[in-house]
C-alpha positions in Angstrom: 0.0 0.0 0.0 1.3 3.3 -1.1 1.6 5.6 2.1 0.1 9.3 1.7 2.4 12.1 0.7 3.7 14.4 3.6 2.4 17.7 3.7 4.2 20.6 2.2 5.2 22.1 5.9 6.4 18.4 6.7 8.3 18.1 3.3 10.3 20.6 3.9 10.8 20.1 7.5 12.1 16.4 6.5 14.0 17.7 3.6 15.8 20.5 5.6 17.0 18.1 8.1 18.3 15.6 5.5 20.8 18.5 4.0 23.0 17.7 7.3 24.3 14.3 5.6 24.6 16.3 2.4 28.0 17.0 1.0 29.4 20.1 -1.4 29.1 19.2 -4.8 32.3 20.5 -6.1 35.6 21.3 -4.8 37.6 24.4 -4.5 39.9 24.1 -7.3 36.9 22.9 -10.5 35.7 26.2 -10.7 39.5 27.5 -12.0 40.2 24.4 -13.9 40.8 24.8 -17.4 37.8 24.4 -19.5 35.1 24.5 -17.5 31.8 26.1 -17.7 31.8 28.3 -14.9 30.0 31.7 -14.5 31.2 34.5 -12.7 29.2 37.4 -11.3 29.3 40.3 -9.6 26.6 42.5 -9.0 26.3 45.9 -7.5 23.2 48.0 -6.1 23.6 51.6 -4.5 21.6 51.5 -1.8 21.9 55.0 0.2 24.7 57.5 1.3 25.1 58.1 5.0 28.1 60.8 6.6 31.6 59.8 5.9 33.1 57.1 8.9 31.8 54.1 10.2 27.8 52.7 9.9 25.7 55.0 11.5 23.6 53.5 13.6 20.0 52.7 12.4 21.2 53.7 9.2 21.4 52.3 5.7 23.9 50.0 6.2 23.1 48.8 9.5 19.6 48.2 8.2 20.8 46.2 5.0 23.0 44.0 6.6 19.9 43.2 9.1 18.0 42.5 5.8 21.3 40.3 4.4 21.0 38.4 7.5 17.9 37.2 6.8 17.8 36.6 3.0 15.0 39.0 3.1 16.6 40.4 0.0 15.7 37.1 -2.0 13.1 38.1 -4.9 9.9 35.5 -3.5 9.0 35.4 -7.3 12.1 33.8 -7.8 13.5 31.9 -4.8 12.5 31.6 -1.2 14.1 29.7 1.9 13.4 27.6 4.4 15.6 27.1 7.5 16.2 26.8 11.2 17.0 30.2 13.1 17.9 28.7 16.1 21.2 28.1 14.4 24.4 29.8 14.5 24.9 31.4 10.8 27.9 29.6 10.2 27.3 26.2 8.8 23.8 27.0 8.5 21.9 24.9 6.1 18.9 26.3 3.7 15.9 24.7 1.8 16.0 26.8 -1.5 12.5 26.8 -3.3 12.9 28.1 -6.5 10.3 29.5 -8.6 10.6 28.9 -12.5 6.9 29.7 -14.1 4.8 27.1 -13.0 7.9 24.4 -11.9 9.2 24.7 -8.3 12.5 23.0 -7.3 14.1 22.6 -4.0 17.9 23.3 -3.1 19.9 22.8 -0.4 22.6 25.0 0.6 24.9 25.6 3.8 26.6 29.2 4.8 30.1 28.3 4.8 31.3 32.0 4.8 30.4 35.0 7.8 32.3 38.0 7.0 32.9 40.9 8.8 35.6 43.1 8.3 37.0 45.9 6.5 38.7 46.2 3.5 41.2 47.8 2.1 41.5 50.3 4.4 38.1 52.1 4.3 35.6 49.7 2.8 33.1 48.4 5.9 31.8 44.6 4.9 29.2 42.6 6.4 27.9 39.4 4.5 28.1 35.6 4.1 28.2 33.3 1.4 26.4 29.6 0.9 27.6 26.8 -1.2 25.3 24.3 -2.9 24.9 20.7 -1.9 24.6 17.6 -3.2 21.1 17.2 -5.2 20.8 21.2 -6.1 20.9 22.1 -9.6 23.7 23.8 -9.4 27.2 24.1 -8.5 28.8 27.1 -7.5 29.2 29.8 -4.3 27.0 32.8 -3.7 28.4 35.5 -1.8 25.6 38.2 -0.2 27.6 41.5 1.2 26.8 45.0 2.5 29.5 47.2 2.0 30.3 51.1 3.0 32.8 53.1 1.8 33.7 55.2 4.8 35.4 57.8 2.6 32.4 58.6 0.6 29.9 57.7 2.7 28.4 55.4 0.1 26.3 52.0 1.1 25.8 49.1 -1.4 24.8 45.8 -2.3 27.1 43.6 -3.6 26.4 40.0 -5.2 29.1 37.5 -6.2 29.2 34.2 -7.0 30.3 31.4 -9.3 28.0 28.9 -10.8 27.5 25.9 -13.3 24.4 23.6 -13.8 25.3 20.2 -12.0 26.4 18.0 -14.7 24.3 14.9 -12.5 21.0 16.6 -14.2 18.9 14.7 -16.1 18.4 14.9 -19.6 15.5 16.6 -19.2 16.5 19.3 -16.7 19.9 20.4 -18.1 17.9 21.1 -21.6 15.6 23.2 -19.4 18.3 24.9 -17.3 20.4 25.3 -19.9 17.6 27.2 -22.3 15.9 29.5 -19.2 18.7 29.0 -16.3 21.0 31.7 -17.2 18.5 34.2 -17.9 17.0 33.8 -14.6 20.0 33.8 -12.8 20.9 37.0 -13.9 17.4 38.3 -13.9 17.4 37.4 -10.0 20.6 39.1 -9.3 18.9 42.3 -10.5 15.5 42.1 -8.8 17.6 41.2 -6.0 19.2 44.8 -6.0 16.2 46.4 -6.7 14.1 44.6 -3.9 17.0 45.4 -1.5 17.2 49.0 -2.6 13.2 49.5 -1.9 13.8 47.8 1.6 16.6 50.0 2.7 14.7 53.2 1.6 11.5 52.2 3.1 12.9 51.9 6.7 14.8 55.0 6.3 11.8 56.8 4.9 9.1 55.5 7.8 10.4 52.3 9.4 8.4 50.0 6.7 9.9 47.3 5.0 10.3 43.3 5.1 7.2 42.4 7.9 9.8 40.6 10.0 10.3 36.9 11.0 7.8 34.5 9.7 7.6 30.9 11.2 6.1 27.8 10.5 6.6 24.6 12.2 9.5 26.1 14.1 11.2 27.6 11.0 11.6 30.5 9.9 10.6 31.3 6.3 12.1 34.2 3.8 11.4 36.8 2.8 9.1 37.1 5.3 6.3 39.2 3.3 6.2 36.0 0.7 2.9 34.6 -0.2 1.4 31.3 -1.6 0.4 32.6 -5.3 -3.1 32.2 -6.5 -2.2 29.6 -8.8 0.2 27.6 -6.1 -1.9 24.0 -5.9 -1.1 23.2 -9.7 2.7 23.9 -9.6 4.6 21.2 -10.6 7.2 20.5 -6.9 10.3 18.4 -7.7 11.4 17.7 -4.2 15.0 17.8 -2.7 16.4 13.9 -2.9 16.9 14.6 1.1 13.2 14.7 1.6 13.3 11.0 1.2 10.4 11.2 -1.5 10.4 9.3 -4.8 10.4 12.0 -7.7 
């Protein structure tokens, strides 16, 4: 007898706690081999201008890296996340959903990166970066930083990352990642920037912006402000091989 499928909130919550025996799925010296088809991005968003020095307080980039922190920068059209906040944010893992048309996909991720510095000499960084695990659809680092230049005053955004489509794809997949992937990734990179620049400005202008923390289950869910769409029963869910659940 076939047993019935878990719940969506259950899904998740299984799937999530499956990326712990999950590897990296590529090592640190593939992405600079020669001949491989890696991407590499960088992208910037100018977010505000506060006085010359270090982060004011309650300003722009205090209030961005609060946003970085918790991926409420993430376009929901595009990709959402699932994970655990009672976790340190170091070797953090994530449930990726993302959001092609009417196809949703699951990712795992862990943060493998907290950064918190400044560079050369007058550059204030706050950030982290994740790496993808085994069964995402991708290979590759993303890199998530807020970064004032005390000289100027200036506060932006700043994506980076490197990426290819997980050569362990099906047929089926890699055609369709390969024909829309790209565009999309690029496409969220900007929405990204936009999305972060309309948060920032909104709490600066009257203290409006992401709704804060959102939980379900125990987890926390981001952005926080996303919603089911009105159309979300018929999308088509390939699930994260840690949920345990025969595609």
């Amino acid at each position: 007898m076939r047993l019935p499928r878990p719940t969506g909130a259950t899904q998740r919550a299984r799937a999530l706690a499956g990326l712990r025996s999950r590897a990296v799925n590529f090592t640190e010296d593939e992405p600079h081999s020669p001949g491989g088809e890696w991407n590499f991005d960088t992208h910037r968003r100018f977010l505000a201008r506060e006085a010359p020095g270090p982060p004011e307080p309650g300003g722009a980039w205090d209030i961005a890296r609060a946003f970085v922190r918790d991926y409420e920068f993430s376009d929901p059209d595009r990709v959402r996340a699932v994970y655990d906040g009672r976790e340190e944010l170091l070797g953090r893992n994530m449930l990726l959903e993302g959001r092609f048309y009417g196809l949703r996909f699951d990712m795992g991720v862990r943060v493998t990166v907290v950064i918190d510095e400044t560079r050369e000499g007058d550059r204030r960084v706050w950030g982290w970066g994740y790496e993808t695990l085994e069964g995402h659809l991708e290979r590759g680092r993303m890199t998530y930083e807020v970064v004032k230049d005390m000289g100027s005053g200036a506060v932006e955004f700043v994506i980076t990352g490197f990426s290819q489509d997980d050569p362990a794809l099906d047929p089926v997949l890699r055609l369709g990642w390969r024909l829309f992937g790209r565009p999309t990734q690029l496409g969220f990179y900007r929405r990204c920037g936009a999305r972060m620049y309309e948060l920032v400005r909104a709490r600066l202008a009257d203290g409006c912006g992401a709704t804060g923390e959102r939980r379900h289950d125990g987890l926390l869910l981001a952005p926080s402000d996303a919603r089911p769409g009105p159309f979300e029963r018929f999308a088509l869910r390939i699930d994260h091989p840690s949920s345990g659940h025969e595609r």
